[in-house]
C-alpha positions as CSV (number, residue, x, y, z in Angstrom):
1,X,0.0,0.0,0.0
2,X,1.4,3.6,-1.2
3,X,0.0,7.0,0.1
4,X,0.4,8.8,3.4
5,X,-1.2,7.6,6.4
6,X,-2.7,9.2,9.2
7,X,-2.4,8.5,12.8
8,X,-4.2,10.5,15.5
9,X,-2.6,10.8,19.1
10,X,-5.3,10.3,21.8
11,X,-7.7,13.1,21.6
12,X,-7.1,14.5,18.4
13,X,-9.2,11.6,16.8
14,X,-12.1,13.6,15.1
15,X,-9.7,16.1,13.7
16,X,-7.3,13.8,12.0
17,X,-10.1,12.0,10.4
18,X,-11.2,15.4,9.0
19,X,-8.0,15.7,7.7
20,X,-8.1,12.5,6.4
21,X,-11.1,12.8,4.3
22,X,-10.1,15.9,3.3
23,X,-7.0,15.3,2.2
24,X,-7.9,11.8,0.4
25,X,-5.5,10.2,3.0
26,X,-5.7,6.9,4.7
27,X,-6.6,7.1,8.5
28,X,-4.6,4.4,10.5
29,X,-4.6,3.0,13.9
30,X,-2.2,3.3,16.6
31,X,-3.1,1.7,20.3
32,X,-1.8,3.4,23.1
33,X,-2.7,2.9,26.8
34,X,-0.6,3.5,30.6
35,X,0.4,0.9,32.4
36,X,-0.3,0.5,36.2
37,X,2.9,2.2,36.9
38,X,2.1,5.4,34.5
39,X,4.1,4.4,31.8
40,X,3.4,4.0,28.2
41,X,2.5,1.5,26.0
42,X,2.1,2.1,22.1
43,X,1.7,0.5,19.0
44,X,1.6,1.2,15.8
45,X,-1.3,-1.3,14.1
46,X,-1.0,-0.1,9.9
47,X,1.4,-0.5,8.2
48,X,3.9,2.6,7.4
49,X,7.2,1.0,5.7
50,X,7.6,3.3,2.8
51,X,5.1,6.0,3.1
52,X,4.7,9.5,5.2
53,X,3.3,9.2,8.2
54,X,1.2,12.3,9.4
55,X,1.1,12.2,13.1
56,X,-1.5,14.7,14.5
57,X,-1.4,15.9,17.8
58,X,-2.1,19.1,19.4
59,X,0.0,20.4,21.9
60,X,-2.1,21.9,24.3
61,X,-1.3,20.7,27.7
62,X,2.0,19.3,26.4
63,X,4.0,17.8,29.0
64,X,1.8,14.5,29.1
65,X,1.6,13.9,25.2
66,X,5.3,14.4,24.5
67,X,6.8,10.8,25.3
68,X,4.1,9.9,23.7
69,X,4.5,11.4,20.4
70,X,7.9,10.8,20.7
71,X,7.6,6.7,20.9
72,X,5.1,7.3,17.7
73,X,7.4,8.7,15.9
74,X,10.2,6.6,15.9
75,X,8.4,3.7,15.8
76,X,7.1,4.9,12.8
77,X,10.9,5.4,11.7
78,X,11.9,2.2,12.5
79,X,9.2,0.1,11.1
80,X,10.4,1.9,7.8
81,X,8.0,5.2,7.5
82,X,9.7,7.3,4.8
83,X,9.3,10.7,6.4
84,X,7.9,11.8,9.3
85,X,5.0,14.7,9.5
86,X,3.7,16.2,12.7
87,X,0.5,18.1,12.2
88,X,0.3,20.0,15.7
89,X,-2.3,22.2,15.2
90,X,-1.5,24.1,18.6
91,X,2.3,25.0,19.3
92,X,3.3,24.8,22.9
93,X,6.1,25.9,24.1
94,X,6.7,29.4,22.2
95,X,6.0,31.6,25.5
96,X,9.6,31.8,27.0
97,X,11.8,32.6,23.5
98,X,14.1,34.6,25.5
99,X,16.3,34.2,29.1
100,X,15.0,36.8,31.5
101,X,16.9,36.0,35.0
102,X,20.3,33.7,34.8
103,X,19.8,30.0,34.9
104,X,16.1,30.3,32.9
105,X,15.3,27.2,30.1
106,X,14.4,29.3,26.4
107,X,12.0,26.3,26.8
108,X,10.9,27.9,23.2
109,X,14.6,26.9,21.5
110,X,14.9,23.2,23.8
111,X,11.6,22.2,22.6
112,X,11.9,22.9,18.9
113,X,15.2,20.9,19.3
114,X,13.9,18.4,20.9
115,X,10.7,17.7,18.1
116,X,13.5,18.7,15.2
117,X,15.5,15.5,16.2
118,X,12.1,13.5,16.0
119,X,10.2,14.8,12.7
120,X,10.9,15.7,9.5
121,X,8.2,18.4,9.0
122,X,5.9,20.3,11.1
123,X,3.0,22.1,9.9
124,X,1.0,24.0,12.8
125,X,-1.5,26.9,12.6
126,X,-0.9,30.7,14.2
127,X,1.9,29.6,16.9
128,X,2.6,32.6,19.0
129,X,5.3,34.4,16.9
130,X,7.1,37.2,19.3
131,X,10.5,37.2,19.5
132,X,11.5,34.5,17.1
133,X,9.7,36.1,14.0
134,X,9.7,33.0,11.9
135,X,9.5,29.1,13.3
136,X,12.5,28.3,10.6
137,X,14.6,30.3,13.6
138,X,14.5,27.5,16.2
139,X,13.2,24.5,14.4
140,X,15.8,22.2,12.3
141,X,13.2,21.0,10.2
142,X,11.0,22.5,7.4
143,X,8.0,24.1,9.4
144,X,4.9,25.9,8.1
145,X,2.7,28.4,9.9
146,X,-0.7,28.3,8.8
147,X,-3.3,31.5,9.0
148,X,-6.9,30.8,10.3
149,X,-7.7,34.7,10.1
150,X,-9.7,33.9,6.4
151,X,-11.5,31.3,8.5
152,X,-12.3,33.8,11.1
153,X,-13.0,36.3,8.3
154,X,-16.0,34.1,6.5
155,X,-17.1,32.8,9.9
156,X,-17.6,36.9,10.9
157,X,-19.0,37.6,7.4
158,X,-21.9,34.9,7.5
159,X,-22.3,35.4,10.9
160,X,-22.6,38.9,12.2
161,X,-24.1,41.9,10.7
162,X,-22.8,45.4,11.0
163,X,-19.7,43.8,12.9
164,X,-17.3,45.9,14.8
165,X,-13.9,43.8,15.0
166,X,-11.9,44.7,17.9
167,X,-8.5,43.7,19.4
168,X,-8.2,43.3,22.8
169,X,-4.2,44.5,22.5
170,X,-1.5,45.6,20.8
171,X,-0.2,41.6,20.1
172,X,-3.7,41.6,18.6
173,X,-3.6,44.1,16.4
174,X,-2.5,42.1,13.0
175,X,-5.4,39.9,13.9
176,X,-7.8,42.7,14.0
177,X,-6.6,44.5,10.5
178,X,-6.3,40.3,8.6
179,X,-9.8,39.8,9.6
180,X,-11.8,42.9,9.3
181,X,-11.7,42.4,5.3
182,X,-14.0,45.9,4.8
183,X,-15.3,46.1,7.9
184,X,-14.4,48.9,10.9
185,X,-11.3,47.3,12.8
186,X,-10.1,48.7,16.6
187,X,-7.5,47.7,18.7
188,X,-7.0,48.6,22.6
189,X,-4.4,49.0,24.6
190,X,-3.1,47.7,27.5
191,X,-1.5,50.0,30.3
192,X,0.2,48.4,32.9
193,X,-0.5,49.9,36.7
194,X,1.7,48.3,38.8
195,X,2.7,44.3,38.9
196,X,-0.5,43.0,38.9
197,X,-2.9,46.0,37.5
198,X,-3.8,46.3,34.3
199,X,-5.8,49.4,32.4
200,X,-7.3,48.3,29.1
201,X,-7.4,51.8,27.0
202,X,-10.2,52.4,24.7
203,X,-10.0,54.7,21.7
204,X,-13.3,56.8,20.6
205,X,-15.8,54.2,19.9
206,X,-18.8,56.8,18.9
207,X,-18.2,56.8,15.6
208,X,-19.5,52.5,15.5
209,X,-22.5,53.2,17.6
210,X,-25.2,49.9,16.5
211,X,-22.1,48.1,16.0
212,X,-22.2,44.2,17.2
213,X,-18.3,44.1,18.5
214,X,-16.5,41.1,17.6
215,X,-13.2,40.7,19.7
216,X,-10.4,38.3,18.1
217,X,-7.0,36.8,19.3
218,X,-5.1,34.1,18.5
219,X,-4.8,32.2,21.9
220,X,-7.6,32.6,25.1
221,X,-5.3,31.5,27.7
222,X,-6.2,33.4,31.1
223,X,-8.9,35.2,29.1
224,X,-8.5,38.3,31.7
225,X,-8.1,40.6,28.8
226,X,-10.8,39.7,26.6
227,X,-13.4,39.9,30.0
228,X,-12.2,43.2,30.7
229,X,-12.5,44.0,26.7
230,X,-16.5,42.5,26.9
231,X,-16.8,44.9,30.3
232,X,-15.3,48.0,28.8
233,X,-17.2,47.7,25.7
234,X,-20.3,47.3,27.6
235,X,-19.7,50.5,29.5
236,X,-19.7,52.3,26.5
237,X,-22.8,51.2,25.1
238,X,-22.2,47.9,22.9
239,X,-24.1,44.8,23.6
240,X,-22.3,41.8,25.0
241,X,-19.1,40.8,22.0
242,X,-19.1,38.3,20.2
243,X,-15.6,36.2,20.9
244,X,-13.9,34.5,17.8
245,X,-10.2,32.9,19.4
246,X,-8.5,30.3,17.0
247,X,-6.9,28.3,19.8
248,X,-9.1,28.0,22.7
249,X,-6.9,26.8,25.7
250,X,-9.3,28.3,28.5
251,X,-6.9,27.8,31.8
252,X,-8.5,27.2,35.0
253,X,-11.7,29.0,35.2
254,X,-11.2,31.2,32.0
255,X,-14.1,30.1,30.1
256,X,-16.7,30.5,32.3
257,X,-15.7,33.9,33.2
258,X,-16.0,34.5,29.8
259,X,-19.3,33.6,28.9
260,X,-20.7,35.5,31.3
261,X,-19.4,38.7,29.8
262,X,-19.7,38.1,26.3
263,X,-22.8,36.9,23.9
264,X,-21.2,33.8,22.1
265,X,-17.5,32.1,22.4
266,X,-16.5,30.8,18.4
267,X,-13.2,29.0,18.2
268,X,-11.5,27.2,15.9
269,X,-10.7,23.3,16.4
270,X,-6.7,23.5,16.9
271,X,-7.4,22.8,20.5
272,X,-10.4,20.1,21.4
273,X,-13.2,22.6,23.5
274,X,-17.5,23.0,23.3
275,X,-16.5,26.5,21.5
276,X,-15.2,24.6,18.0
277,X,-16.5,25.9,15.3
278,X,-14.6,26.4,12.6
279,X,-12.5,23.7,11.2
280,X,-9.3,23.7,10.1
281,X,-9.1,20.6,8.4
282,X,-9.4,21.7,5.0
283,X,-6.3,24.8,5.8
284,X,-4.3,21.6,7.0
285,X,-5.2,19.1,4.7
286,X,-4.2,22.0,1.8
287,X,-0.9,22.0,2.8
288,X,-0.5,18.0,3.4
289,X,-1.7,18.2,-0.9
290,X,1.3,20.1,-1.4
């Protein structure tokens, strides 16, 4: 048998077989399970000598999934597998790109080492670019950034009349300006009152009275900006947002805070969550095609 095949990591099952069908790709099987003692057992039950393997596995909530995608990957190797492709939808590990205090882990540069020595591509949507402006940087092997802001552009379009799209912050600000496509684009900013303060700034909204606002980021983590966003916006007159996040990782309690300040939560799939939406199976399957 010829062709790539596909093999999910646990929890990623219904987006890989997206993919799949997209893409015209085989889906495999792999069996994984802990043993009493927390260790891992995996096998790989398709057969992968000569072809691509397409692992996919997001990387929220890495630490836990990374032994595992490592023993998947070189079992792949050594059962033959011609290359290697991770399809990580989510991209941990790009917060700490730079030392700040002596003796600190650039966790950002060990990480993409540490996948580099495993993969031979990786293909991931909107990782959180700051210092490193391009993943080709850090990681020894090709890698491709996707863009979900059309997604989040036709999504808005069909969606929402008259929409306002706002940015809760500055980081936000390419989001807000890819996805408006014609309609009135904002961005606040944040002002920074002490260690744990923070001021969200608000430019003259008057102008996009009637307006439905539309907040959009790339990553809901803590989600304290985008509640105090919803609450600011409301002070000045705008119903509740609408929230449109391509990689909902919600920590702790984030979500529900959320929700109760804002009129509907839209994410994309990249990370597993009740807010999926939109789907980014076709964006990835593209680039498997090419």
């Amino acid at each position: 048998m010829s062709g790539p095949v596909i093999l999910a990591l646990p929890g990623n099952e219904t987006l890989a077989a997206e993919i799949a069908a997209e893409a015209g790709a085989q889906l495999g099987t792999l069996e994984t399970r802990r043993f009493p003692d927390g260790e891992t057992y995996l096998r790989l039950l398709s057969d992968v000598a000569g072809r691509d393997v397409i692992l996919v596995c997001t990387l929220a909530d890495p630490d836990p999934l990374v032994l595992r995608l490592i023993f998947a990957a070189r079992t792949a190797r050594e059962r033959g597998a011609a290359r290697i492709i991770l399809v990580a939808p989510y991209l941990a590990y790009m917060r700490q790109d730079q030392a700040f205090h002596a003796g600190e882990a650039v966790t950002s540069v060990q990480f993409a080492a540490l996948l580099s020595a495993e993969i031979d591509r990786l293909v991931t949507v909107d990782p959180h670019l700051h210092r490193h402006k391009a993943l080709g940087e850090i990681y020894g092997v090709p890698a491709e950034a996707l863009h979900a802001a059309p997604l989040l552009s036709a999504w808005i379009r069909t969606h929402v009349a008259a929409p306002l799209i706002v940015g809760p912050d500055s980081e936000s600000e390419q989001w807000a300006s890819a996805i408006a496509a014609g309609a009135p684009a904002v961005v606040l900013r944040k002002k920074r009152r002490g260690d744990r303060e923070v001021e969200i700034a608000f430019p003259d909204l008057a102008p996009f009275a009637g307006r439905q606002p539309v907040l959009v980021d790339d990553i809901a983590s803590s989600g304290r900006t985008l509640v105090m966003a919803c609450q600011g916006l409301q002070q000045r007159g705008f119903p509740q947002p609408i929230c449109v996040v391509v990689h909902p990782l919600f920590a702790e309690n984030a979500f529900d805070r959320l929700r109760t300040v804002s009129a509907q939560i839209v994410s994309t799939n990249t990370v597993p969550h009740p807010t999926n939406t939109i789907s980014v199976a076709a964006l990835l399957a593209s680039s498997l095609r090419d």
